[in-house]
Structure formats: structure tokens, C-alpha cells
Kinemage of the C-alpha trace (Angstrom):
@kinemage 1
@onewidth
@group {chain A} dominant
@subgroup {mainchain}
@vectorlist {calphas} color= white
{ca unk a 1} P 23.340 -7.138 -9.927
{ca unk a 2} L 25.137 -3.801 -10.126
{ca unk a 3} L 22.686 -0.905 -8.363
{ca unk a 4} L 22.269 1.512 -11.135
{ca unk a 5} L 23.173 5.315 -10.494
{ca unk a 6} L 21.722 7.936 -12.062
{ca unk a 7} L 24.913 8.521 -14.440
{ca unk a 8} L 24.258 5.085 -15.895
{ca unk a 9} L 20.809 7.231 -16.833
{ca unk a 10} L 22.556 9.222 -19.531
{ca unk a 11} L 21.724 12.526 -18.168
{ca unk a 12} L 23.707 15.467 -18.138
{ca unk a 13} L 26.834 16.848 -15.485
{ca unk a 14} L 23.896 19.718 -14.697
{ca unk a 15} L 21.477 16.988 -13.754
{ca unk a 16} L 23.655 14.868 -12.079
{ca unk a 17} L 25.318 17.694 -9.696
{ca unk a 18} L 20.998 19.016 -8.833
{ca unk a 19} L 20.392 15.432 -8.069
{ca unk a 20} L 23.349 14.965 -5.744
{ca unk a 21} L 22.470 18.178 -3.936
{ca unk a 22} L 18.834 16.929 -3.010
{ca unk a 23} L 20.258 14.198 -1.641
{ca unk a 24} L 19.496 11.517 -4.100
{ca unk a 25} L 21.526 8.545 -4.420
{ca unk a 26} L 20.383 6.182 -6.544
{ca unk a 27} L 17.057 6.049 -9.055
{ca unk a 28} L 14.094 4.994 -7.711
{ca unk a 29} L 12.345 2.120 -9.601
{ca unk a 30} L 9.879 4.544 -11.674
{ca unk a 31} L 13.068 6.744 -12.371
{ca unk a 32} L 15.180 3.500 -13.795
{ca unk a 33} L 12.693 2.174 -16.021
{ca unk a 34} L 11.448 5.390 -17.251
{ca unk a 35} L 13.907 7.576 -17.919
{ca unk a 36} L 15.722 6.044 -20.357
{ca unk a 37} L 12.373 5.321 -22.268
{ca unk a 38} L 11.123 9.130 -22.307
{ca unk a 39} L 14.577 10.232 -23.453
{ca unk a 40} L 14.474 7.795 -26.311
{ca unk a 41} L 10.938 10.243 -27.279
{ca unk a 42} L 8.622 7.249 -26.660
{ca unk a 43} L 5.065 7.513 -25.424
{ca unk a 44} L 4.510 6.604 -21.821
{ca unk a 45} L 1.491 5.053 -19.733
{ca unk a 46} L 4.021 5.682 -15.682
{ca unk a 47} L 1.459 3.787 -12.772
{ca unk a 48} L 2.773 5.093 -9.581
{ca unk a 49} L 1.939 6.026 -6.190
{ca unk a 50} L 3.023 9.394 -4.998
{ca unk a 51} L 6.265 9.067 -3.145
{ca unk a 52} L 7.651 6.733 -5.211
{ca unk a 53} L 9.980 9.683 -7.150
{ca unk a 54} L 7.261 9.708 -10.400
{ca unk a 55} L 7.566 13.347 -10.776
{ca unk a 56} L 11.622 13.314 -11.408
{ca unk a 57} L 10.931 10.494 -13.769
{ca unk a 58} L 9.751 12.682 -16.062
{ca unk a 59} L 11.198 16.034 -15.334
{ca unk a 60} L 14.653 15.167 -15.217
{ca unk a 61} L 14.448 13.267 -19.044
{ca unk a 62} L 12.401 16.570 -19.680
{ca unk a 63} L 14.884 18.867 -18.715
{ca unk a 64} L 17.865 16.737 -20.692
{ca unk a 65} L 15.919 16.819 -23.461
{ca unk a 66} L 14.643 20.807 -23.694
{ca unk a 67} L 18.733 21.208 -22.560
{ca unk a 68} L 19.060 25.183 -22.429
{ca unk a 69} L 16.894 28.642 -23.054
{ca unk a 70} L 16.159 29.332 -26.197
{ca unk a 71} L 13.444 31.464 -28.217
{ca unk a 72} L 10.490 32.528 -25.849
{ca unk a 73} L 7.730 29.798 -26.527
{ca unk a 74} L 7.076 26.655 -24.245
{ca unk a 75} L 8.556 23.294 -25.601
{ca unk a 76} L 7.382 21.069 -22.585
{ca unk a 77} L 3.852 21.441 -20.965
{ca unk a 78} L 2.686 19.842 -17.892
{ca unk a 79} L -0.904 19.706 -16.955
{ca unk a 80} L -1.729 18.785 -12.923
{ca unk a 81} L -5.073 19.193 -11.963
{ca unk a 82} L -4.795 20.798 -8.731
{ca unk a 83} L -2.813 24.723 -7.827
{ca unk a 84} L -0.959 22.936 -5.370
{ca unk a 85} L 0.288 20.255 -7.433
{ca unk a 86} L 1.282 23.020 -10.133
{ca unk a 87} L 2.915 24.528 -7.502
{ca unk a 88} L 4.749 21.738 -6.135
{ca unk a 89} L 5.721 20.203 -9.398
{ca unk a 90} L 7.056 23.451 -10.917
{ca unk a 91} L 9.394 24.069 -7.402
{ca unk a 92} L 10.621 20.450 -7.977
{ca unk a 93} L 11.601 21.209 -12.064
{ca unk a 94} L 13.308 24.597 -10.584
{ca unk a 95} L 15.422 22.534 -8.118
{ca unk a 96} L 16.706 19.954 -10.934
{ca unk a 97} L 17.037 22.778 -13.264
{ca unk a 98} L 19.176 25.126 -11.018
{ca unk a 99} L 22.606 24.620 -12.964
{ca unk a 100} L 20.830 25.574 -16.246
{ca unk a 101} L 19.402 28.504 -17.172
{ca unk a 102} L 16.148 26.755 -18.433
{ca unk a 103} L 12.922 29.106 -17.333
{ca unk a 104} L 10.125 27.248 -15.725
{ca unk a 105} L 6.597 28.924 -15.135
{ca unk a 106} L 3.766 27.186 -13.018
{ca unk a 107} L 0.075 28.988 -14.121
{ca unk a 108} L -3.372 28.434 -12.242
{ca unk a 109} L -5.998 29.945 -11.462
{ca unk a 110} L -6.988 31.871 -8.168
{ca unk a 111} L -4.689 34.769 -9.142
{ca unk a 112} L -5.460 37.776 -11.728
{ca unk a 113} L -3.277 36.491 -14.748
{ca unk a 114} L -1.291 39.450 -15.141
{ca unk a 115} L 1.836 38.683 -13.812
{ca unk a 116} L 1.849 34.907 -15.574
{ca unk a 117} L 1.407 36.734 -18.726
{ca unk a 118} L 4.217 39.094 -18.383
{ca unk a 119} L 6.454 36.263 -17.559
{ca unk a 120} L 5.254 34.304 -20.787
{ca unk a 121} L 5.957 37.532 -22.569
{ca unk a 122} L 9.535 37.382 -21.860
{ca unk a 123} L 10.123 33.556 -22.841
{ca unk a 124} L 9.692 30.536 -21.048
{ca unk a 125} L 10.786 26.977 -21.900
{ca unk a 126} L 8.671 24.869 -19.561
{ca unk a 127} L 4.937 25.322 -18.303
{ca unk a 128} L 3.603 23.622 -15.339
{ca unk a 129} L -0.747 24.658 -15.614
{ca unk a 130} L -3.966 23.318 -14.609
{ca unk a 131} L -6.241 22.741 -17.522
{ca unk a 132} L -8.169 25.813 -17.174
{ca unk a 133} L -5.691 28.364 -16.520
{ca unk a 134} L -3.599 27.205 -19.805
{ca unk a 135} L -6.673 27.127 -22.002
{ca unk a 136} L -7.832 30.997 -20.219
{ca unk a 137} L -4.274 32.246 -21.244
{ca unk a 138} L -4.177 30.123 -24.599
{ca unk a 139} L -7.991 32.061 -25.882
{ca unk a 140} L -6.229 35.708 -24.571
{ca unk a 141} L -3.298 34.685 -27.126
{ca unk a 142} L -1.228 35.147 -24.610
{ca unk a 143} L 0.276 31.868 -24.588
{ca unk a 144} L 2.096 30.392 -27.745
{ca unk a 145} L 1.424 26.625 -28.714
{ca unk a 146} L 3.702 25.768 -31.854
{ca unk a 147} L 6.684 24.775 -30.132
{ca unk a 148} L 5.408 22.227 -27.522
{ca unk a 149} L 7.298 19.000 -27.931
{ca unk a 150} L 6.054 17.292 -25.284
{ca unk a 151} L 2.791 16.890 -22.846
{ca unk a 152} L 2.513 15.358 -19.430
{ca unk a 153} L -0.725 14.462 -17.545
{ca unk a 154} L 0.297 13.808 -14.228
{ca unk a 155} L -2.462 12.719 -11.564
{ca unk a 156} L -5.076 11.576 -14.322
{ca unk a 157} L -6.636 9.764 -12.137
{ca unk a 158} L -7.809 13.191 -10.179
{ca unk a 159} L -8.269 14.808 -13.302
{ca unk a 160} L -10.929 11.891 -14.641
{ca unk a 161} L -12.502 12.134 -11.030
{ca unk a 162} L -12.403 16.067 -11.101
{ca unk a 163} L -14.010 16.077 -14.944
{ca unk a 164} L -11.596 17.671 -16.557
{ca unk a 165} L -11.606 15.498 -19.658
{ca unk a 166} L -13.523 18.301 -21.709
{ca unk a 167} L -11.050 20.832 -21.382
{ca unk a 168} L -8.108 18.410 -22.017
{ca unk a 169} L -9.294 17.932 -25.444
{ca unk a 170} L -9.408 21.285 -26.195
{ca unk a 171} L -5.908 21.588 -25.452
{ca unk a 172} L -4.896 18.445 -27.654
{ca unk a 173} L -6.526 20.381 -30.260
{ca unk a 174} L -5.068 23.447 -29.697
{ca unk a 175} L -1.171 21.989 -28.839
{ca unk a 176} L 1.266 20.181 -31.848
{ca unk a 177} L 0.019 16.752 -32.968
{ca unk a 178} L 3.365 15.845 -33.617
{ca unk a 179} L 4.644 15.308 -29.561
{ca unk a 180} L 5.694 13.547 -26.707
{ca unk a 181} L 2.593 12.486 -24.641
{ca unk a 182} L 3.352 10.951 -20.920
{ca unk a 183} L 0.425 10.166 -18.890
{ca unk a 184} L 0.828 9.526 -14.966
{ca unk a 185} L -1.484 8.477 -12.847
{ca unk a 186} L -1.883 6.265 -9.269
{ca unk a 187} L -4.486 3.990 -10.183
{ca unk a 188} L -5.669 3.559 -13.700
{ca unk a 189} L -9.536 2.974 -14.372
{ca unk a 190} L -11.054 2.461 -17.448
{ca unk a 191} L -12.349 6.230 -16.892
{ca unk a 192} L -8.010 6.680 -17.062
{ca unk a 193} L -8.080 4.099 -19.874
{ca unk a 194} L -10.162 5.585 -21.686
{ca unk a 195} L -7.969 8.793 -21.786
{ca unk a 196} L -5.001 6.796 -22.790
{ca unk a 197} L -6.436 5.098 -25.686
{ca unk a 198} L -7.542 8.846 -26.359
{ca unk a 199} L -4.697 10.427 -26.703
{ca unk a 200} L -1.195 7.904 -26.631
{ca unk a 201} L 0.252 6.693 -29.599
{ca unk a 202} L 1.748 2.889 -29.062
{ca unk a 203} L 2.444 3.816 -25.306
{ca unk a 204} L 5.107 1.704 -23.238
{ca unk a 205} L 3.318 1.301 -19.956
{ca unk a 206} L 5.206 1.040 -17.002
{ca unk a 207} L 3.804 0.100 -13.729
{ca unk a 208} L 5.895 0.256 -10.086
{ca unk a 209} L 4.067 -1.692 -7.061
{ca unk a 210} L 0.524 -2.787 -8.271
{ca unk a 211} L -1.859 -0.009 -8.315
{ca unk a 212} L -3.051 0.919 -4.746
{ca unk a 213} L -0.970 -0.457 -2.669
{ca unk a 214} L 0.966 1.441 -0.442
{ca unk a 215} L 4.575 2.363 -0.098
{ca unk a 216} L 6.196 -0.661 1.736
{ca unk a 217} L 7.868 1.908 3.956
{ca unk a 218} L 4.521 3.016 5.457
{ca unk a 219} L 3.886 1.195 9.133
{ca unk a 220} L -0.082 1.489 9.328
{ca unk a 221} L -2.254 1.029 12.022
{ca unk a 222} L -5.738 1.138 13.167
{ca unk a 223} L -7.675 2.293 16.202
{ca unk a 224} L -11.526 1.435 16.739
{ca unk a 225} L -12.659 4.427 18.757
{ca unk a 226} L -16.010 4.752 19.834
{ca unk a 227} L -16.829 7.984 18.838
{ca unk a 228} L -15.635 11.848 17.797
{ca unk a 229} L -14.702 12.959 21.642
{ca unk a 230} L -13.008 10.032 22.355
{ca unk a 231} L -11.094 10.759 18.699
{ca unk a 232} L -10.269 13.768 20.204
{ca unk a 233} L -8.744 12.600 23.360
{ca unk a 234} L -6.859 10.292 21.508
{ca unk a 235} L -5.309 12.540 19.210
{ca unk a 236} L -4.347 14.717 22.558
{ca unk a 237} L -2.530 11.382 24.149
{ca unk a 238} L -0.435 11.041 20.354
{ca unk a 239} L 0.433 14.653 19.691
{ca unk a 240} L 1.788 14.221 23.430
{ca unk a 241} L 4.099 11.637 21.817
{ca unk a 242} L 7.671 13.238 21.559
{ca unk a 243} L 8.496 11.490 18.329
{ca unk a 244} L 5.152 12.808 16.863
{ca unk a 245} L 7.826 15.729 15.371
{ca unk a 246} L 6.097 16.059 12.145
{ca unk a 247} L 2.392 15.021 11.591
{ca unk a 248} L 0.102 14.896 9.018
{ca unk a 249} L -3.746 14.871 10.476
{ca unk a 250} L -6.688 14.085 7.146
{ca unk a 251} L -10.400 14.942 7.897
{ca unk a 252} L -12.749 14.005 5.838
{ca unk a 253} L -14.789 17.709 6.054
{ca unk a 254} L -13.969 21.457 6.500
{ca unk a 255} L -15.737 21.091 9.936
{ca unk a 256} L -13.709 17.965 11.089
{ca unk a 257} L -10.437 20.312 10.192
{ca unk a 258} L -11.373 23.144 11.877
{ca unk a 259} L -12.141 21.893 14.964
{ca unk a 260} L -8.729 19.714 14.719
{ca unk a 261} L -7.240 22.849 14.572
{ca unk a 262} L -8.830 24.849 17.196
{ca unk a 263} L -8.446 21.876 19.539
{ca unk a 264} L -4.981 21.928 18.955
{ca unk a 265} L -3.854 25.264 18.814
{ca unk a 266} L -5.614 25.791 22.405
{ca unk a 267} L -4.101 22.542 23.865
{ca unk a 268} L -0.920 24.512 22.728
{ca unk a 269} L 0.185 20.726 20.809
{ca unk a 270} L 1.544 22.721 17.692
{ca unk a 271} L 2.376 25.122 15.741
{ca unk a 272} L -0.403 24.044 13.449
{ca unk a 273} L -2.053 24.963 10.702
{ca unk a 274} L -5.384 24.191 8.417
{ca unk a 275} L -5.957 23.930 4.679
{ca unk a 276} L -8.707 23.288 2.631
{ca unk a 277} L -10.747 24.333 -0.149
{ca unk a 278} L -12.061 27.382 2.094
{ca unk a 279} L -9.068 28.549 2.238
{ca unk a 280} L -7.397 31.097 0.237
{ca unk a 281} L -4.361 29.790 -2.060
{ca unk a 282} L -1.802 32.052 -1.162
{ca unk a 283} L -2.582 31.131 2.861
{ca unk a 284} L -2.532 27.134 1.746
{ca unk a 285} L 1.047 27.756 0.110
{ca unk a 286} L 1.850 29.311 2.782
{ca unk a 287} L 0.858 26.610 5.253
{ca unk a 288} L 2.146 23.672 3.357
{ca unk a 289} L 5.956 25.681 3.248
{ca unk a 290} L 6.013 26.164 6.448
{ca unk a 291} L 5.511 22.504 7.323
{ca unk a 292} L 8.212 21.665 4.632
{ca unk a 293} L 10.713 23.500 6.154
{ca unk a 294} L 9.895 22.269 10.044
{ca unk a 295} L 8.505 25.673 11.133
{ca unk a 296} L 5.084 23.628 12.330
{ca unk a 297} L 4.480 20.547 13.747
{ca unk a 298} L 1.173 19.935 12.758
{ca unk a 299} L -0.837 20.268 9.660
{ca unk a 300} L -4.304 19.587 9.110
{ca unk a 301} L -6.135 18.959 5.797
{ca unk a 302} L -9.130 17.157 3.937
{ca unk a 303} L -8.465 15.023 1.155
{ca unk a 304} L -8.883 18.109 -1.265
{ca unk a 305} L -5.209 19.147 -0.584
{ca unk a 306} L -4.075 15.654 0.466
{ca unk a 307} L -2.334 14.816 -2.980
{ca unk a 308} L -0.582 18.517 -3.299
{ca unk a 309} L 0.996 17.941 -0.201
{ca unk a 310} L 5.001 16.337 -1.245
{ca unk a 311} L 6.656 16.756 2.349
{ca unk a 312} L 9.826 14.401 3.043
{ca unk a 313} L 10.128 13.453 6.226
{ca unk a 314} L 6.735 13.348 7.783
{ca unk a 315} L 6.948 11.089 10.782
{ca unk a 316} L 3.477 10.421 11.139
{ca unk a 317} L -0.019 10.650 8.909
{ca unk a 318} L -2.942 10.562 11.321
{ca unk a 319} L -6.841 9.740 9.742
{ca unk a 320} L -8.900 10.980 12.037
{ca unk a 321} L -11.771 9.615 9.823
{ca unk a 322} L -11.205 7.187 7.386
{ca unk a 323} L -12.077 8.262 4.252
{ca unk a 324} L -15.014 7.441 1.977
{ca unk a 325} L -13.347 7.624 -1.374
{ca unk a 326} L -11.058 4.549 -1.147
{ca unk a 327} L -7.941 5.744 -3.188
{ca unk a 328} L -7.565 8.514 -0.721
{ca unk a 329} L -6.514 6.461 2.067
{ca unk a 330} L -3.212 5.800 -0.003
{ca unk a 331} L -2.535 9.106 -1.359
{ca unk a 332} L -3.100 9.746 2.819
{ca unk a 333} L -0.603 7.770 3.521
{ca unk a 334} L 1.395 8.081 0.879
{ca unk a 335} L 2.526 11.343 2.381
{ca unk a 336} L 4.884 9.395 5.260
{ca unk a 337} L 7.451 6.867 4.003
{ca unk a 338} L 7.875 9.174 0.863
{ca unk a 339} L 11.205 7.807 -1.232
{ca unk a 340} L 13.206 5.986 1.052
{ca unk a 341} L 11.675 7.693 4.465
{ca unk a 342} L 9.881 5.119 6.632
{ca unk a 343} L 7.033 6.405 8.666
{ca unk a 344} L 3.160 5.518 10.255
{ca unk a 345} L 0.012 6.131 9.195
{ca unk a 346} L -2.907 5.860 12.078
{ca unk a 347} L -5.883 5.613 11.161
{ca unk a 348} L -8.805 6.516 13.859
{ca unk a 349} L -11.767 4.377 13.136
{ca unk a 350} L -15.428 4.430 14.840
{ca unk a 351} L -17.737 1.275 14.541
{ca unk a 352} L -19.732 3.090 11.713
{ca unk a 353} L -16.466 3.511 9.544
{ca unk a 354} L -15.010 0.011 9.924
{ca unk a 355} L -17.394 -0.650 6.977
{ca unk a 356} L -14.900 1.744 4.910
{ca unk a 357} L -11.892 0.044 6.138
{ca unk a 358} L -13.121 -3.766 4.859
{ca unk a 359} L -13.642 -1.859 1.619
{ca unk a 360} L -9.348 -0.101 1.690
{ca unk a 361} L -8.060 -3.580 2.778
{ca unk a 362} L -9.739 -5.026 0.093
{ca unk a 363} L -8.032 -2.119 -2.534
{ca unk a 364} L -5.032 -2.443 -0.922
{ca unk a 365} L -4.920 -6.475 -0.497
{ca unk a 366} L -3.813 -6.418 3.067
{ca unk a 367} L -5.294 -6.307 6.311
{ca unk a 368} L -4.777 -2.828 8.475
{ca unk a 369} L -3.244 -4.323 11.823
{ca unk a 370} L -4.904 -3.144 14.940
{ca unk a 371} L -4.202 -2.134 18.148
{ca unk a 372} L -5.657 -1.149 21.377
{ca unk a 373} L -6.625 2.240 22.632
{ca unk a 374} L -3.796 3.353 25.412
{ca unk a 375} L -5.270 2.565 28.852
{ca unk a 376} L -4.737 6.449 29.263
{ca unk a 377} L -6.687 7.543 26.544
{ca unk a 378} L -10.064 8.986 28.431
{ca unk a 379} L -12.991 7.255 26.350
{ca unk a 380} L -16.066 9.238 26.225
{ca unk a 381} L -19.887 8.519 26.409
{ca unk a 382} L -21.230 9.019 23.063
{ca unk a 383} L -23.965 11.588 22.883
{ca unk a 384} L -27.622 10.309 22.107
{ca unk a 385} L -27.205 12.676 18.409
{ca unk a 386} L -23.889 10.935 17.231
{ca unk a 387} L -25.400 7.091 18.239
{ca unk a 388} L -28.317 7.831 16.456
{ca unk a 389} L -25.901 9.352 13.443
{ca unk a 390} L -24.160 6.204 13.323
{ca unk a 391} L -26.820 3.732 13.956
{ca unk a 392} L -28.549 5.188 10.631
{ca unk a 393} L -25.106 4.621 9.034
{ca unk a 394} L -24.946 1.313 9.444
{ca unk a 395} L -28.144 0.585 8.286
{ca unk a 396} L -27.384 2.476 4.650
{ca unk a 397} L -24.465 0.271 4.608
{ca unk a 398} L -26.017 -2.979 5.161
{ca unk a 399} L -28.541 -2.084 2.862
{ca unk a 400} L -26.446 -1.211 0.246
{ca unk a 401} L -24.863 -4.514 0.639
{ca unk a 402} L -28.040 -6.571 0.936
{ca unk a 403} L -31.124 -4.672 -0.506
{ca unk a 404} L -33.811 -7.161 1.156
{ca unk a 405} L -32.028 -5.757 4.999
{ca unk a 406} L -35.088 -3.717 5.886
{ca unk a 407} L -33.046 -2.175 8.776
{ca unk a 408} L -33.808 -0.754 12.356
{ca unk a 409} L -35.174 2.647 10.936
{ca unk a 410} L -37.844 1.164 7.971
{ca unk a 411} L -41.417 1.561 10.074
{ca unk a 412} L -40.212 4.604 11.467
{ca unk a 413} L -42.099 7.656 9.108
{ca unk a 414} L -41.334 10.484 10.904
{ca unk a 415} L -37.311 9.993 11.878
């Protein structure tokens, strides 16, 4: 069977030569089957992973189909749910767009509006928002509806889990009835369901890789590590690790990622860097560009930021705790092995988390392999505070799995 290119896609020479310059060769199985579909101006349900090339899928058909400037008001609208995803999608739409002179503006929130409104004031033709700085801009009448075409949800998953449904159906209200509607998302609940059935019209649904699986190019692997100190240690031996060039560490709290980071910037392992929702947005940008472009080694981050993070070339995601809400793990890891990249995910596991692991393996339908600590990996005693911690832990989860388990901590009234 003949490998199709991305000229057999009908787009345009400007396409083609943006394309080439990133370094794409050929489509990516969300780009063949969907493109050709959204440029025909059908409906579309994409289910993809991040890193499996979902966001050209749709800009690229997108940008063929606005084709050039022209008036001031927005034709296309995409809604993302987080800054950093608005951010990240917008820079991606500029870099296919660079041989046209199509204008492409990314609004959100965290920012006085004032410079997003001048640019609107001087024309755009595509808008990259999050929900509530479009529908802020939309009440000021600063931001003209009549001329959208077409609407993308990307990440609706995160949007259903960040309940932003409300304020999505004030903007179908408020945008064309007659339009384009493309919904993306990397898992699809009924909560996502429901949203389709909401708002599609006779969707084509197309699905890459069952839902929650993760990229075949991803090597994972998991530790069992007694406790936080001996985490720590651990993490010391990898960053050690000359082809640990660029890495990718996920906390589950602000506390966790701190102390990552100040661990690491003293055992002079970096450059590094920390985001999360503490942190200012201009600093997170910041952070997240300089790890794009190789300037640091390290970045550290709670699953906040973990899906607004699109970085080629990571070598290495590390979990230094495995996270609670399951999906997570693969957007985690969904960061390394990113179209056509191979790379590992490690995932650090103590005996009061391996509960969370059964539960990914079973989402994922595989089994995590595992290895061994290093023999040089110093293991530490566990303090009295953190056994304790963790004992109680896996009480909560056997009860939660069998409600009769009365549990080492029942009789005890004043724990």
C-alpha cells in the first residue's frame, strides 16, 4: 500500500512548504483520516492521545479552508481549556501559517485584556481562547461573532473535568448556528458524550489507538521505592544518567515540585525549572520555552500543566508519584515518544501507590514492567510520620474496595 504524503491531502503549496520545514514527512494516522473529512465541512468526533499530531489535523484543513486575510472578524475559533494549551496551539497554527498572511490571535485570561483587544480591533482571522476569556471579550463587544465558520473543542475531556460546560453553551448561543463543529478529546466519557450529542450535527467519529492507551513509542517502567527519601536518591542516581538530556519530572502537589526543584538545583543536576498553578503565567511560558528550545535540562510540573506541555524530543518523563487521576498517567507520558520520537517514562512507585498503578494498567490494558532499584541507589529508613501516612492509606484503599475490611486503624478513637 502506497504511504500517503501530505500532497495526496489536497492542501495547498503554502501548507505543504510549512509542513516540510517542521520536519514532517508523512501524515500521521489522525492527520490521514481527518483531514480530508474536515475539508469536505463535515462534523467531527477526533479520539486521540496527545502526541499523536491531533492538533495539525485540524489546523492545517483549517487554515486551507479560511485560505488568506480578509475583513477583520474571526472565521475559525478554537476553544482549549487551559492558557498553556491556547498558547501552544496558537504557536503551532502560526508555524503552518507562516507562508500566508492569515492573522492568528491566542486570548486567556491572567493578562489585562487590553492588548488582545487592540489586536482584534485591527482584524484577525483565527482565535485560539479559553472559554472565559472569549465570552469576557464577547460581553465588552469587543469581539465580533457573525463570521465564525467553524468551532473546535480540543481537550474536552479537561474541559468536562474542569466544568466548563456552562460557559460553552453560552458561546454556542452567542457564535453562528450555521458552522463547522470539531470536537477533540483523549478519552471520551459519557460526561464528553454528552457534549457531543449536545452540540454535533451527524458527526463522523474518528478514533486513533483505543482511548487510553499510550503511544507505542513510549518504553515505560516502574520502580517500587520504599518511600519519599529513597525517591529522592533515586532521582539523584537517574539525573546522573548522561542520556537523561531532556527530562520531564510530574508531582502530584505544589510541595512535591518544589522540593524536586530545590533538590535539584542544589545538587547542581540541571538547569531546571518549576511550574504549576502557583506560578505566574508569563514565568510558566517562560519555563516551558526554555525547555523547548534545550536551554534546561530539567522541568518539573504537576499534572495541572502536564497536558500544555507539547515538547518533541523529551528523552525521558519521570513520575515521581504516580498519579491519582488515572488519565493523567498517559497525558504524563504522552509527553516522550511524541510523533515518531521514542522515549521512557519511569514511574517511581511506593507500596501505598501500587494500588494506583493496578488501577492505570487496568485503563491502559497492559501491565507496567518492573525493574529493580540500582544496587547504588542509597535506600532510606522511612520515618515513623510517612509509615504511619501510608499505613492509613492502605487501609482507605482496601476499604474502598471491600467495605466490611474494618482495617488496622477502626478501634483507634483518638488517631
Amino acid at each position: 500500500m502506497k504511504e500517503v504524503s501530505f500532497a495526496d491531502l489536497k492542501l495547498n503549496r503554502q501548507l505543504l512548504n510549512a509542513v516540510a520545514a517542521l520536519g514532517y514527512e508523512q501524515p500521521t494516522e489522525i492527520q490521514r483520516k481527518c483531514i480530508p473529512v474536515i475539508l469536505s465541512g463535515q462534523q467531527v468526533i477526533g479520539i486521540a492521545q496527545t502526541g499523536t499530531g491531533k492538533t495539525a489535523a485540524y489546523l492545517l484543513p483549517i487554515l486551507m479552508n479560511v485560505k488568506f486575510a480578509a475583513g477583520i472578524e474571526p472565521r475559525a475559533l478554537i476553544l482549549a481549556p487551559t492558557k498553556e494549551l491556547v498558547v501552544q496551539i496558537a504557536g503551532h497554527a502560526r508555524q503552518l501559517a507562516v507562508h500566508t498572511d492569515l492573522r492568528i490571535l491566542a486570548l486567556y485570561g491572567g493578562i489585562g485584556p487590553k492588548s488582545q483587544i487592540e489586536v482584534l480591533q485591527q482584524g484577525v482571522d483565527v482565535v485560539v481562547a479559553t472559554p472565559g476569556r472569549f465570552m469576557e471579550l464577547y460581553l465588552k463587544g469587543e469581539l465580533p461573532t457573525k463570521q465564525i465558520k467553524t468551532l473546535v473543542l480540543d481537550e474536552a475531556d479537561r474541559m468536562m473535568d474542569m466544568g466548563f460546560m456552562p460557559q460553552l453553551r453560552k458561546i454556542f448561543e452567542v457564535i453562528p448556528h450555521k458552522r463547522q463543529n470539531l470536537l477533540f478529546s483523549a478519552t471520551f466519557p459519557e460526561k464528553v458524550e454528552r457534549l457531543a450529542a449536545e452540540f454535533l450535527v451527524f458527526p463522523v467519529r474518528i478514533e486513533v489507538s483505543p482511548p487510553a492507551t499510550p503511544a507505542s513509542q513510549v518504553t515505560q517502567v516502574l520502580y517500587q521505592v520504599p518511600n519519599l527519601k529513597s525517591k529522592i536518591n533515586f532521582l539523584e542516581y537517574l539525573l546522573g544518567q548522561p542520556e537523561f538530556s531532556r527530562v520531564l519530572i510530574f508531582t502530584r502537589t505544589k510541595e512535591n515540585a518544589d522540593n524536586v526543584f530545590k533538590f535539584i538545583e542544589r545538587k547542581k543536576l540541571g538547569p531546571v525549572r518549576v511550574i504549576h498553578s502557583n506560578k505566574g503565567q508569563n514565568s510558566r511560558i517562560n519555563a516551558v520555552n526554555e525547555f523547548k528550545t534545550g536551554a534546561l535540562r530539567v522541568l518539573v510540573s504537576t499534572d495541572v500543566t502536564a497536558r500544555g506541555i507539547d515538547v518533541t524530543q523529551v528523552s525521558h518523563v519521570i513520575n515521581f508519584d504516580v498519579p491519582i487521576v488515572y488519565e493523567d498517567y498517559v497525558h504524563r507520558i504522552g509527553r516522550t515518544g511524541r510523533a515518531f520520537q521514542t522515549g521512557t517514562a519511569i514511574t517511581l512507585a511506593t507500596e501505598a501507590e501500587i494500588y494506583h498503578i493496578r488501577k492505570i494498567e487496568s485503563l491502559i490494558r497492559e501491565q507496567i514492567p518492573v525493574k529493580k532499584l540500582p544496587a547504588q541507589v542509597v535506600i532510606a529508613e522511612t520515618p515513623k510520620e510517612e509509615k504511619l501516612a501510608m499505613a492509613r492509606e492502605i487501609d482507605r484503599q482496601k476499604k474502598k474496595e471491600d467495605p466490611l475490611y474494618k482495617g488496622a486503624f477502626h478501634d483507634k478513637k483518638n488517631d
